[in-house]
N, C-alpha and C positions, 0 to 999 in steps of 0.2 A: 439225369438218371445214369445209372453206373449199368453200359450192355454189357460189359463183360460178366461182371457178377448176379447180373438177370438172369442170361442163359445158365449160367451154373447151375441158380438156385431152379429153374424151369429142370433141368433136368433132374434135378434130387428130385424133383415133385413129380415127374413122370414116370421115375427110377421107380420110387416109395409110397405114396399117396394111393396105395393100393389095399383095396380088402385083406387079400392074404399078409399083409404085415400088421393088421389088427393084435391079432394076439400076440403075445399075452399085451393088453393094456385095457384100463377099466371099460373105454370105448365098447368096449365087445359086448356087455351086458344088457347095453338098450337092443342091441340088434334079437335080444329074445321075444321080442314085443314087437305086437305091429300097434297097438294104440295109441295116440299118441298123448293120451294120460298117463298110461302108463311107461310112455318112453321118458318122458319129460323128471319124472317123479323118480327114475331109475339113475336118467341121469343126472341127477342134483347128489344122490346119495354116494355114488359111483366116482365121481366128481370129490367130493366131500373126504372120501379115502383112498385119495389119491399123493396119499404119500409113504415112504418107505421102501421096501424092498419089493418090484414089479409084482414077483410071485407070493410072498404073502397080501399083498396085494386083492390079487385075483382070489384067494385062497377064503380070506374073509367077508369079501363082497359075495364068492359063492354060499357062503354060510347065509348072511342077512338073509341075500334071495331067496334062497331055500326056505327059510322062515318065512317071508311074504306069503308064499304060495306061485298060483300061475299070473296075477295081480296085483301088484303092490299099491296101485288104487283101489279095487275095490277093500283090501287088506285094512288100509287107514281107515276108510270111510264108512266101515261094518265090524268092526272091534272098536272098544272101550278103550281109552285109557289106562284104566286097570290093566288089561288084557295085553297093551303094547309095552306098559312095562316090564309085567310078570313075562312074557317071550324073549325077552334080549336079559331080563336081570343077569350077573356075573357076566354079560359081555365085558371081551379087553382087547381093546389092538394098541397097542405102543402107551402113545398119549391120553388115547380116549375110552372111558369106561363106561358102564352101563348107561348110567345117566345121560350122559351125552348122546348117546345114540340115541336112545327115548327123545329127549327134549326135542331134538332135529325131526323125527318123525311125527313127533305130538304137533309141530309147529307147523308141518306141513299139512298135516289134516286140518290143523286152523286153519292154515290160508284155503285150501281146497271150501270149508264151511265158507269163508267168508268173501274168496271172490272167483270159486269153484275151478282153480287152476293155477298151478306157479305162473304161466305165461302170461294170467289174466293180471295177475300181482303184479310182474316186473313191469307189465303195460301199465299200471297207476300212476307208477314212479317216473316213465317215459317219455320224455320229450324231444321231439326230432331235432329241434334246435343246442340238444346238449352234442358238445366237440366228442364225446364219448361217453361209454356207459355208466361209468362211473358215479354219478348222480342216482338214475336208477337202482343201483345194483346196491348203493347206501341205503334206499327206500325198500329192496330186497333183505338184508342183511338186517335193516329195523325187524320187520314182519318176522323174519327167523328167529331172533332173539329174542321177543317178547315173552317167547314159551317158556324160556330159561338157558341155562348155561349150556354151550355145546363146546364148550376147549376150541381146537384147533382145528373145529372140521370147515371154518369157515374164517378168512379173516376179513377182520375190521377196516373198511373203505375209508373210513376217515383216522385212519392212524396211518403208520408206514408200511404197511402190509403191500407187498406187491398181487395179494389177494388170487395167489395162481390156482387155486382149485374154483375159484367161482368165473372168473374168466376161462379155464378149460370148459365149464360145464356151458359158459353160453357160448365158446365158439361152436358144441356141437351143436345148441340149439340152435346161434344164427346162420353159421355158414351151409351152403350146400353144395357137396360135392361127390365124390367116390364114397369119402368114408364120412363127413360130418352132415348130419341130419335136416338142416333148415328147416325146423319145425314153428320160428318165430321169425316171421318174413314183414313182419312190419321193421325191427329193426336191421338198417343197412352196417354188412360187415365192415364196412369203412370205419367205424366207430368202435369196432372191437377192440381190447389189447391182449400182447401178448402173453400167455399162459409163463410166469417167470420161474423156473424151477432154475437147481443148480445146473441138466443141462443146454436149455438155453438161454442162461449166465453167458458160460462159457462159451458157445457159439455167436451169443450178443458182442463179446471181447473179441470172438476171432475176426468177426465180420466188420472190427472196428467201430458198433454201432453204437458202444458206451466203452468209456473208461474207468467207470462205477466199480467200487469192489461188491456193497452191498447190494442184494437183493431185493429191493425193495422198489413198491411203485414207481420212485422217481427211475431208477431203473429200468422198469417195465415198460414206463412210458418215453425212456428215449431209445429202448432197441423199439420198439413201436413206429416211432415216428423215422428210424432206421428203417424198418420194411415197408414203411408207408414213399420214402422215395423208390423203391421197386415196386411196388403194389400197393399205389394208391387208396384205392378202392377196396383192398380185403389184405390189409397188411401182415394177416394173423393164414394167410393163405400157406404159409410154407411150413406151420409149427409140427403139425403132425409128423411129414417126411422127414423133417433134419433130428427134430428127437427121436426116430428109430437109431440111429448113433449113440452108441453110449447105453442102450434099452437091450436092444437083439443083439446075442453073442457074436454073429457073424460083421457086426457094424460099429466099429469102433469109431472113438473122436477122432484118432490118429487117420481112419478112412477116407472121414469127412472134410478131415482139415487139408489133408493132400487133395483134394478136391475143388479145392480153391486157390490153390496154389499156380 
């Protein structure tokens, strides 16, 4: 193990890994919920439009929510079909249009019918013997897709998708900490990977953790196995803090890279 660059990354984590750097990031939306049907279900969607620019971002996920009401589970599980359409009809954020968003939430009111919870689904696909989720989360991303086509809110585990919106969404389910949720404590964060966006690419490169250009799984899984010689055990422990960098106007890469220096 590399102590020098432990302690670093221990302080980025103690610096940042804090509530008040929540905002603006999708994270901030399950915190309106204390159920934890309805955190879970927020954060899959939350999760899902997680890409683009921070603030529209926030902008549009405040829209959906809005639409839900004070419960986006009882919302699916007491409207029609008809009904979840005709509410979002003419939605548009970038890539994704009406439909897309319908099918994502018609698909989750299916799983909700059929094994009364996303957590209870991802536990179908689960076995403690898999070296990581990935397995599962193929057995998740089946169950999503059945409903029909959702674009880019989710990608495909068995293509090269480094799949970074559905790995945000279960570090906040598995880890628990200041700011991630642990709401699914059967599986251990050891098994996590990391959330791959462009910026922690580029922090994967600084830290020497891949020489990868592409973004993609094989990518995600050796900056992974990169923080897994610092942190064993919850390798995906440092994503939140080091991507305020580059996020928050006050914390630039340039910050974070003299930081390690």
């Amino acid at each position: 193990m590399n102590l020098i660059l432990k302690n670093k990354l221990e302080h980025i984590y103690f610096m940042y890994n804090q509530n008040k750097y929540i905002d603006p990031d999708p994270l901030l939306f399950l915190y309106d919920y204390s159920k934890k049907k309805d955190i879970e279900i927020a954060g899959l969607i939350a999760a899902c439009f997680a890409y683009g620019k921070v603030f529209s971002i926030m902008k549009i996920l405040r829209n959906i929510f809005k639409t839900m009401k004070i419960s986006p589970y009882n919302y699916l599980v007491s409207n029609s079909e008809k009904t979840i359409v005709r509410d979002f009809k003419g939605f548009k954020y970038r890539f994704t249009k009406d439909f897309h968003l319908s099918n994502l939430l018609l698909a989750i009111k299916k799983i909700i019918n059929d094994f009364s919870s996303l957590k209870k689904c991802f536990y179908k696909g689960w076995s403690s013997k898999d070296d990581t989720i990935l397995q599962s989360l193929t057995f998740f991303y089946k169950q999503i897709t059945q409903k029909g086509k959702i674009g880019h809110l989710m990608g495909d585990p068995e293509k090269k998708s480094a799949c970074k919106k559905s790995n945000l969404f279960l570090r906040w389910m598995v880890r628990k900490d200041d700011i991630d949720l642990g709401l699914w404590n059967k599986i251990s964060p050891a098994k996590l990977i990391v959330p791959l966006d462009t910026h922690m690419h580029k922090i994967g490169l600084m830290l020497k953790f891949t020489k990868r250009k592409s973004a993609d799984i094989k990518t995600a899984m050796e900056i992974t196995k990169g923080f897994k010689q610092i942190s064993k055990q919850d390798p995906v422990k440092y994503d939140f803090s080091l991507t305020r960098f580059g996020i928050r106007q006050n914390l630039s890469m340039d910050k974070l890279r003299q930081s390690f220096l």
